[in-house]
C-alpha positions as CSV (number, residue, x, y, z in Angstrom):
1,X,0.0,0.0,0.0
2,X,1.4,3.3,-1.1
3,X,0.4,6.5,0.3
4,X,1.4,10.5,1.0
5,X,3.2,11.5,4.0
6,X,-0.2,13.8,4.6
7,X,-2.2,10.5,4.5
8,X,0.0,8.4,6.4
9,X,-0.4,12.0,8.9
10,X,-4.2,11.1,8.6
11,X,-4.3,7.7,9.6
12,X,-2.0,8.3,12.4
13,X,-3.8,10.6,13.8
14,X,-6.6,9.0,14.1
15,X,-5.0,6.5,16.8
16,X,-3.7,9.6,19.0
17,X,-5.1,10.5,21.9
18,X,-5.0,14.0,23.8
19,X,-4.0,13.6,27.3
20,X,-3.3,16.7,28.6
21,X,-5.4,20.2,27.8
22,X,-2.7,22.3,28.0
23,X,-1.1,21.8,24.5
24,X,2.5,21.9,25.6
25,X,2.3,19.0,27.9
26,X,0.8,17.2,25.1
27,X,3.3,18.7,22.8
28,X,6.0,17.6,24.9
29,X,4.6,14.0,25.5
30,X,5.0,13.4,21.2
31,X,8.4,15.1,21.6
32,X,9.8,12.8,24.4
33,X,8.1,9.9,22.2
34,X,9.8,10.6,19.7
35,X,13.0,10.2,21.5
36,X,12.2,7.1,23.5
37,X,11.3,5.6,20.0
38,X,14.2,6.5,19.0
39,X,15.8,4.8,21.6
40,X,14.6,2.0,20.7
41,X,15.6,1.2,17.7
42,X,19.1,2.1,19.0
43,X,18.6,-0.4,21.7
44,X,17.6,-3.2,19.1
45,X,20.7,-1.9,16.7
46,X,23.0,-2.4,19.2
47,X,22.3,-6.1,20.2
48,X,22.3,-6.5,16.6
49,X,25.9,-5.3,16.5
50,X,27.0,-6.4,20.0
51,X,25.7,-10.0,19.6
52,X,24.9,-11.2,16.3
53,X,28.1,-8.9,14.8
54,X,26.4,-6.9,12.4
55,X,24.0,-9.9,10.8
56,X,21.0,-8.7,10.2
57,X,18.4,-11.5,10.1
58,X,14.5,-11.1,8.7
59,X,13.3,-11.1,12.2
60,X,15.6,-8.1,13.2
61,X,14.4,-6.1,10.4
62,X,10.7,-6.5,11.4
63,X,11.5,-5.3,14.7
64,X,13.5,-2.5,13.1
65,X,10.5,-1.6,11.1
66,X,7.8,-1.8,14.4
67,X,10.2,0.6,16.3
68,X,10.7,3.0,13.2
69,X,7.4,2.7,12.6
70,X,6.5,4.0,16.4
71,X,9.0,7.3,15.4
72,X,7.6,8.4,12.3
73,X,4.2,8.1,14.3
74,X,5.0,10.4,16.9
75,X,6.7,12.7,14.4
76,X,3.5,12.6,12.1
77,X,1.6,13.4,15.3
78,X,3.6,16.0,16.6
79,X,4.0,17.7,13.7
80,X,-0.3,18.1,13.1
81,X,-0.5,19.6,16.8
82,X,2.1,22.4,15.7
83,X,0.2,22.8,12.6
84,X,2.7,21.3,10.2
85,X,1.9,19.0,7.5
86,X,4.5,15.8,7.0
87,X,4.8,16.1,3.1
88,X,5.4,19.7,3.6
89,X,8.5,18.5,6.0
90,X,9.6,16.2,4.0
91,X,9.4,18.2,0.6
92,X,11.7,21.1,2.9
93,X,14.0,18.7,4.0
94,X,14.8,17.2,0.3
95,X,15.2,20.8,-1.1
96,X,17.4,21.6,1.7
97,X,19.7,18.6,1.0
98,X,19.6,19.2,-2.3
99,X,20.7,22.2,-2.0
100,X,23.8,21.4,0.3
101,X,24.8,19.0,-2.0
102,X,24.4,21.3,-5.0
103,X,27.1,23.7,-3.0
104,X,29.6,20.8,-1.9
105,X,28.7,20.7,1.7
106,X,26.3,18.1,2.5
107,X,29.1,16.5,4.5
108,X,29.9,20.2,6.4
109,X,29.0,20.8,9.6
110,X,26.1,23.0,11.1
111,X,22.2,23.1,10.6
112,X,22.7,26.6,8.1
113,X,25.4,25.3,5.3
């Protein structure tokens, strides 16, 4: 199934929940999400590296995909409650690469290269 970063937006939010009225609690709950996600996949890297040496088996790579899957949820997520729409993200983020790599520094250092 092949879909838009605004539909995939869609879907996910239709599984969040607001916790909190006071939208920066809530905002903060996606951002630390993110990040414990994120974690995550780090955690299930590492024993990947640590104790199978690199080897990636099938199994490892649906687990990779669950966790991943849980980040780009709370980024979709977070993203709508700041009023910011994933394909518009994504389609910044491309030009912006592009861009560094048109000039020669997409391997510089710094967020404005």
């Amino acid at each position: 199934m092949s879909m838009t970063f605004d539909e995939y937006q869609k879907q996910a939010l239709s599984t969040a929940v607001d916790s909190y009225d006071n939208p920066t609690l809530q905002h903060s709950i996606w951002a630390m999400g993110i990040a414990g996600e994120a974690g995550e996949v780090l955690e299930k890297w590492k024993k990947i590296v640590a104790y199978k040496k690199g080897n990636v088996s099938e199994d490892d790579l649906n687990e990779l995909a669950k966790e991943l899957g849980d980040v780009v949820w709370y980024i979709a997520v977070l993203a709508h409650s700041l009023g910011l729409s994933l394909d518009d993200i994504m389609s910044r983020n491309v030009q912006k690469l592009q861009s560094r790599k048109a000039r020669g520094v997409i391997a510089g250092q710094g967020d404005n290269r």
